[in-house]
C-alpha positions, 0 to 999 in steps of 0.5 A: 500500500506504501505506492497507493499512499504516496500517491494519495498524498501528491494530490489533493491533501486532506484539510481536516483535522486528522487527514491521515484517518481520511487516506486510512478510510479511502484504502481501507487500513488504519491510521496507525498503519498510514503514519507508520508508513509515511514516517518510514517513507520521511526518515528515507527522505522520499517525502522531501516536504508536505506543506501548502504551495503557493503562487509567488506571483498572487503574493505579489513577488517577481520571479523568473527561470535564469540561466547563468554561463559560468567558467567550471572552474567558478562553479563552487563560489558562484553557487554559493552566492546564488544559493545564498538569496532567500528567493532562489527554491531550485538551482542545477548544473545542466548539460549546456553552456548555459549550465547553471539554472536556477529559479529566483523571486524577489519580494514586493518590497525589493528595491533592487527588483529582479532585472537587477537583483540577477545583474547583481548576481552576475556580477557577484559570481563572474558570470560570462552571460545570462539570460532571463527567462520569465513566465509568459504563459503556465500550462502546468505546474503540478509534480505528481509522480506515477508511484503506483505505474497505473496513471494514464500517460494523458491527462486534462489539465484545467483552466480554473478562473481564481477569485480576487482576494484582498489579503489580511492580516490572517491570511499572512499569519496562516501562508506564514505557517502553513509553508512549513512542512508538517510532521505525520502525526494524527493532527499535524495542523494542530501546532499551526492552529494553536500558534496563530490563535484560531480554530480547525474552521477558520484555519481550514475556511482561510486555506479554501479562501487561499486556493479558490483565489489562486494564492495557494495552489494546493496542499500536497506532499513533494516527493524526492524524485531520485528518492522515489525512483525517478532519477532521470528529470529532464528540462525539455526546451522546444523551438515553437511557433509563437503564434501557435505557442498556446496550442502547442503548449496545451498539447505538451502539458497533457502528457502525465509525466510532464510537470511543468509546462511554460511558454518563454521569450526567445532571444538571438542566443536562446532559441526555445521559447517552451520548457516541459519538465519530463520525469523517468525512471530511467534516461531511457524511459525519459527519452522514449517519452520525450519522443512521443512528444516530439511526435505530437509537438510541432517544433523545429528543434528540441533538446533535453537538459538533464540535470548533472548536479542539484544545488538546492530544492527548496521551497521559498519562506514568504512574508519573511525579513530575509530578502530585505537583509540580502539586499542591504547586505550584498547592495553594500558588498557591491559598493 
């Protein structure tokens, strides 16, 4: 049951007060039997994190994908510099010339913003070029990897229409909490509840207010990827038409092992404009679905960047004094 469950877990989370009873229930076993399972599975490191997931952008930051030229010999230093920024959640060595790839935000407040917040970093790591690569169309972003080999390879993704929403002073308190991963034990929102000064109800009605606005986009766990037996995720980028961006990307985000679709801009020294996250068991298995794709998919050229080293995975902490005090202390640096 072990594959049922982390299955289970990677979609649509129980928000009630004992969600561990709920999975029980759904498979037909106990709840100890489910705690004692996932906390097998956490000690392992295959759950990475069980948490809410938010949308940087409803809360107001700036973010971008960045891709970094940066001599071999640099690696180690620039790596620490850019891991160093409390906006940066992925960061990995690919394949390329380009081939140090990294995720940035920079928060509402940020006096240096993005477009110089990355300058910044390029200088700071002796980078030789950089290209930014902003969102400019989301197809997908959903990791749920096939624990159990029954899911289907297409799947429909759905447009959802989000409320508008004015954030107050709880809806902070509560993003503040509910970031952080949970422990598996019987109520596992019972710290959070209490350390914010509120009920089951209020808490759980402020999670449905969140998501129904687009803030958070779900509450899920996030598994370790090579942890879990999927050691061969690929960034698939793909020279497409950009009229036909729209209708292309819709076709490439159906594909079940795909987690994240986007369109990007081009530019004279990056030709691919939409990025696909394809995930395997094998280099094998990747590149047979990559094929498939390449089937469906109109594009002049493709090219999958497997990544060789990961420096950091993490999910960001928003509503936190650490951005301010990166700026202040490497603006100053600078100076």
């Amino acid at each position: 049951m072990k594959d049922e469950i982390l299955s289970r877990i990677q979609k649509k989370f129980p928000l009630v007060a004992r969600p561990f009873e709920v999975i029980a229930d759904e498979l037909g076993m106990s709840e100890d039997e489910v705690l004692a399972i996932l906390q097998e599975q956490k000690k392992a490191n295959i759950v990475r994190q069980t948490s809410a997931i938010f949308d940087t952008k409803r809360l107001g930051y700036v973010s971008s994908l960045v891709a970094f030229k940066i001599a071999p010999q640099k690696i180690s230093d620039a790596v620490k510099i850019i891991n160093s920024h409390p906006g940066i959640s992925h960061n990995y060595e690919r394949n390329h010339d380009f081939n140090i790839w990294f995720t940035l935000a920079v928060a509402p407040n940020s006096k240096l913003g993005l477009q110089k917040t990355v300058e910044l970093l390029a200088e700071l790591t002796k980078a030789d070029d950089f290209i930014i690569l902003p969102t400019l169309k989301l197809f997908k972003i959903n990791v749920k990897l096939n624990t159990t080999g029954k899911d289907e390879k297409k799947e429909e993704v759905k447009r959802v229409e989000h409320k508008e929403i004015e954030l107050t002073p709880l809806h902070h308190a509560i993003i503040r909490y509910a970031q952080n991963d949970i422990e598996f034990v019987q109520e596992p929102f019972k710290k959070m509840v209490d350390a914010i000064g509120i009920d089951y109800d209020t808490f759980f009605g402020a999670l449905d207010e969140l998501q129904e606005a687009g803030v958070m986009r779900r509450f899920a766990s996030i598994l370790n990827h090579r942890k879990a037996g999927f050691s061969a995720n690929a960034m698939v980028v793909w020279d497409v038409d950009e009229q036909n961006g729209e209708m292309i990307g819709e076709k490439a985000a159906a594909f079940s092992a795909v987690s994240h679709c986007y369109l990007r801009p081009k530019y004279p020294n990056w030709p691919y404009n939409l990025f696909t996250m394809v995930h395997g068991k094998s280099e094998e298995e990747t590149n047979s679905i990559i094929e498939e794709m390449a089937a469906e998919i109109d594009a002049k050229s493709h090219m999958p960047l497997y990544s060789s080293r990961e420096f950091k995975k993490v999910r960001i902490e928003y509503f936190t004094p650490e951005f301010e005090a990166w700026e202040e202390r490497y603006s100053e640096a600078k100076e």
